[in-house]
C-alpha positions in Angstrom: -67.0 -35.9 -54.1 -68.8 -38.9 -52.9 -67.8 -42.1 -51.3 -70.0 -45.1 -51.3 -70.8 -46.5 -48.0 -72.4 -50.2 -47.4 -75.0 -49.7 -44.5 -75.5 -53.8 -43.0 -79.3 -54.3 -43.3 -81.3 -57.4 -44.8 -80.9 -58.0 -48.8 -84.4 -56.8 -49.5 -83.6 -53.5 -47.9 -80.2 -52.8 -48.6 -79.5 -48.7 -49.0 -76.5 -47.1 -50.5 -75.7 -43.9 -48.4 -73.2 -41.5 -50.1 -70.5 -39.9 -47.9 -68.2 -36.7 -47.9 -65.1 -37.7 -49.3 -62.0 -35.7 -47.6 -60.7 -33.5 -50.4 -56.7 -35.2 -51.3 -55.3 -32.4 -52.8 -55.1 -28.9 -51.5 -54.2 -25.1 -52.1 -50.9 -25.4 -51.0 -50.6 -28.7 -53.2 -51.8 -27.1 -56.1 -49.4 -23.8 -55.2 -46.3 -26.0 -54.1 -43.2 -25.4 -56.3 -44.1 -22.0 -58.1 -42.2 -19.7 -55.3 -39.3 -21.3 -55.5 -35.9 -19.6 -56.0 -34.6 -20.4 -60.2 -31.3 -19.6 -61.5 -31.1 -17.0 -64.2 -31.0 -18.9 -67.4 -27.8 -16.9 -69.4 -28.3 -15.7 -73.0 -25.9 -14.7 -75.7 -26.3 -12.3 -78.3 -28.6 -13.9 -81.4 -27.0 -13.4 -85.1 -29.6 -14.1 -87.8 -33.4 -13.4 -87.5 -35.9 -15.6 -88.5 -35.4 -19.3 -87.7 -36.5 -21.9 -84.7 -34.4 -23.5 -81.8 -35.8 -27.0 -80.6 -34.1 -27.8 -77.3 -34.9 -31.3 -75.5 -34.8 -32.5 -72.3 -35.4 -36.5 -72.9 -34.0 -37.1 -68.6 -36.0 -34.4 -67.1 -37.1 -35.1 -63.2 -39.3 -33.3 -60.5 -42.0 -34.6 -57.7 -45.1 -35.1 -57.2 -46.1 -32.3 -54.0 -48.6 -34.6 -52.7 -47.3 -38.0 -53.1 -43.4 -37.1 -53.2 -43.0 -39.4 -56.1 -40.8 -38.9 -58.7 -42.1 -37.7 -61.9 -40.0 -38.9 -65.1 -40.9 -36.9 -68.6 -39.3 -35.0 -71.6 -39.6 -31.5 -71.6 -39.3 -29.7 -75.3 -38.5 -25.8 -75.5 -39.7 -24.7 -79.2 -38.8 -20.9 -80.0 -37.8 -18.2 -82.0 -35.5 -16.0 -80.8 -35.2 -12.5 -81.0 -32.0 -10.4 -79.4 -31.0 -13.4 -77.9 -30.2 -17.1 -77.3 -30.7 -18.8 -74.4 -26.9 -20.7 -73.1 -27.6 -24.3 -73.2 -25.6 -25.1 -70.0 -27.6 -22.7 -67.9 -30.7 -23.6 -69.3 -29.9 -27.5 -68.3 -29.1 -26.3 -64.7 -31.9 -24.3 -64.6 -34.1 -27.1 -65.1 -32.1 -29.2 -62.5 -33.6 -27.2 -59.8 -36.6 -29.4 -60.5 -35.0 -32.6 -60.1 -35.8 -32.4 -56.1 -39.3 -29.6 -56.4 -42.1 -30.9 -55.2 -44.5 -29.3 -58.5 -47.3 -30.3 -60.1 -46.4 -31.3 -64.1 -48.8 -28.5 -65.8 -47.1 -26.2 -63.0 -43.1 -27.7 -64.3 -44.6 -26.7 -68.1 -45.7 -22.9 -67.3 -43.1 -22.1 -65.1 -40.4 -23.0 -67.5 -42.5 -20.9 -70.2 -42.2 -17.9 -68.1 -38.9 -18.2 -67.2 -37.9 -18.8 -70.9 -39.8 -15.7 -72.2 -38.2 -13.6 -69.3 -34.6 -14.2 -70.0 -34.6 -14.6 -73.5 -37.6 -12.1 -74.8 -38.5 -14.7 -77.6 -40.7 -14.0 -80.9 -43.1 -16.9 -79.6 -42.2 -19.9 -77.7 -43.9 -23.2 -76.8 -43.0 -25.8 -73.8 -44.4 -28.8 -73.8 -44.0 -31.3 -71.1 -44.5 -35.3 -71.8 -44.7 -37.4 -68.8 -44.1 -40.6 -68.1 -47.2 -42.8 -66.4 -48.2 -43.4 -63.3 -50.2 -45.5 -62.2 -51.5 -46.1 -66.2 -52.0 -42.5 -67.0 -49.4 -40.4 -69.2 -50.1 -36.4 -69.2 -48.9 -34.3 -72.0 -48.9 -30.6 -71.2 -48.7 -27.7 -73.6 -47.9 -24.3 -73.2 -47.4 -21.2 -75.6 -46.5 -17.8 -75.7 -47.8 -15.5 -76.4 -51.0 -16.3 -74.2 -54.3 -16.7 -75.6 -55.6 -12.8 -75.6 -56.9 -12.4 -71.9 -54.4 -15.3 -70.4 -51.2 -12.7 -69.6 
């Protein structure tokens, strides 16, 4: 990335001189959040086979690692479940532990995903994350599983 950068010389000879910008976001930035220590998210026995479970979360919260600015959104669990269910209660304290994570949004989407498929073994599943704006720019974030064929 380039900055611009004004050298002070006469109008007729005026130069534009691109400059290294510092890089803002880092490794650790883009890593920040995904080690972190989850609750198990309970289960209970499923009963009938073949059907979906929408679960919303319309008041979900984490941060931003770089600027430690809250980021608002609505996170949406589609999935069908196999064996099991997944408990509502623990699944809404699970995703308290975000409320104070400093984790980038696509990292908040894939890291439920996983979590969800590890406790409750689904048929498919899909997590998608809609974020508020900042700064004039909304993210949506989409993820499914099973992976695309390679992704795992």
């Amino acid at each position: 990335m380039f900055g611009l950068s004004f050298r002070p010389l006469p109008a007729s000879k005026a130069t534009i001189i691109l400059m290294p910008r510092p890089r803002r976001y880092t490794p650790e930035h883009a890593a920040a959040g995904l080690d972190a220590e989850f609750p198990e998210i309970e289960t209970w026995p499923n009963q009938f086979p073949g059907y979906e479970i929408v679960i919303d979360d319309p008041e979900f919260t984490s941060v931003c690692p770089k600027t430690e600015l809250p980021d608002f959104g609505v996170i949406t669990l589609r999935y069908q479940p196999d064996k099991v269910c997944l408990e509502l209660k623990s699944y809404k304290e699970y995703l308290h532990v975000y409320r104070n994570l400093g984790i980038f949004q696509e990292n908040v989407v894939n890291r439920v995903l996983e979590d969800v498929v590890r406790w409750a073994k689904p048929v498919w599943a899909e997590v998608k994350g809609e974020f508020r704006p900042r700064g004039g720019i909304s993210t949506t974030v989409v993820a499914r599983w099973p992976r695309a064929q390679g992704k795992q």
